[in-house]
C-alpha positions in Angstrom: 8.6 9.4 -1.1 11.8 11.1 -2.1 14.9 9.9 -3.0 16.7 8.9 0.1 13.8 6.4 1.2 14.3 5.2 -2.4 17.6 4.6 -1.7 17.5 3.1 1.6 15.1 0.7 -0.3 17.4 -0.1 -3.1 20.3 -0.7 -1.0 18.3 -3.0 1.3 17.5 -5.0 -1.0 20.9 -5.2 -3.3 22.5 -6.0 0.3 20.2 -8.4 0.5 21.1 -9.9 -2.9 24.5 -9.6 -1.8 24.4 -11.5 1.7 22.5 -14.4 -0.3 24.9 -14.8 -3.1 27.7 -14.2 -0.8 26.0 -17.6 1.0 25.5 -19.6 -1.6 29.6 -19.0 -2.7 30.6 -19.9 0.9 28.4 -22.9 1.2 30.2 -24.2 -2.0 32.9 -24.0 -1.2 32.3 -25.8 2.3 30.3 -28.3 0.7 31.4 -29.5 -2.5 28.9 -32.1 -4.0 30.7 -34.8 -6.3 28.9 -36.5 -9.2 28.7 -40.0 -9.4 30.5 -42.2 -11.9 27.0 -43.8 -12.9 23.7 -41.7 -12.8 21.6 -42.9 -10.8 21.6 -46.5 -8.7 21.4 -50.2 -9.9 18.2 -52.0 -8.7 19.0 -55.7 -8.2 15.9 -58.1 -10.2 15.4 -60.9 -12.0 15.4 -60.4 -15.7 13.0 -62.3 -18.9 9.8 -61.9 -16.4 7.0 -64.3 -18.2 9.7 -66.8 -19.8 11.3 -68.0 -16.6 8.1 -68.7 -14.9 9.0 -72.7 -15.7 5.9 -73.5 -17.3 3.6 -72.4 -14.9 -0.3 -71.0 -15.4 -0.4 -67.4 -16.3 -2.9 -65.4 -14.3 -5.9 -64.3 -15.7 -7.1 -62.3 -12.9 -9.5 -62.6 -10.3 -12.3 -65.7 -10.5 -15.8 -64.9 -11.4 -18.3 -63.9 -8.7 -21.7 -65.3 -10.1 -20.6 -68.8 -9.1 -19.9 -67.5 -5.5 -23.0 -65.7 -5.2 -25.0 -68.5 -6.8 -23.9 -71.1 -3.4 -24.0 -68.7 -1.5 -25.9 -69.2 1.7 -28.0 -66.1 4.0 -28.3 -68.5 7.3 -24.5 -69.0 6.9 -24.0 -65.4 6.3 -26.0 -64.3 9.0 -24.1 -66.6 11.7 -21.2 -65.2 10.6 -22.0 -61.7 11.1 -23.1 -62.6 14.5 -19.9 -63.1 15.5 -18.5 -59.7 14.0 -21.4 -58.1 15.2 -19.9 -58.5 18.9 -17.5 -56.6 18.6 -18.1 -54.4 15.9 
């Protein structure tokens, strides 16, 4: 490679650079962006969470299965599935 592929190379690429930056100033310029007064946006919610619930239960999560299980009935269950079965 000598030096004036080199060169054609170089200058590719710094005109290159220089179309992009050249870009970026115009669009700038065109487009100014304004910052906000606040940062950010103001989400609109209730505030104290647990102590305005008025007395009510707090929940303790989901009920045990085992008492489920334990009435539980296989003739029910497999009526049931009859019906799903149909379509599924």
């Amino acid at each position: 490679m000598d030096s004036f592929e080199l060169n054609k190379f170089i200058g590719a690429t710094l005109g290159t650079v220089f179309v992009v930056f050249s870009l970026s100033i115009a669009s700038d310029a065109i487009f100014e962006s304004h910052d906000p007064e606040q940062p950010g946006y103001v989400i609109q919610a209730a505030e104290g969470g647990a102590e305005n619930t008025g007395g009510e239960a707090k929940d303790t999560g989901p009920e045990p299965v085992a008492p489920l299980l334990a009435s539980a009935d296989p003739a029910e269950g497999e009526k049931v599935f009859k019906k799903c079965n149909a379509c599924h």
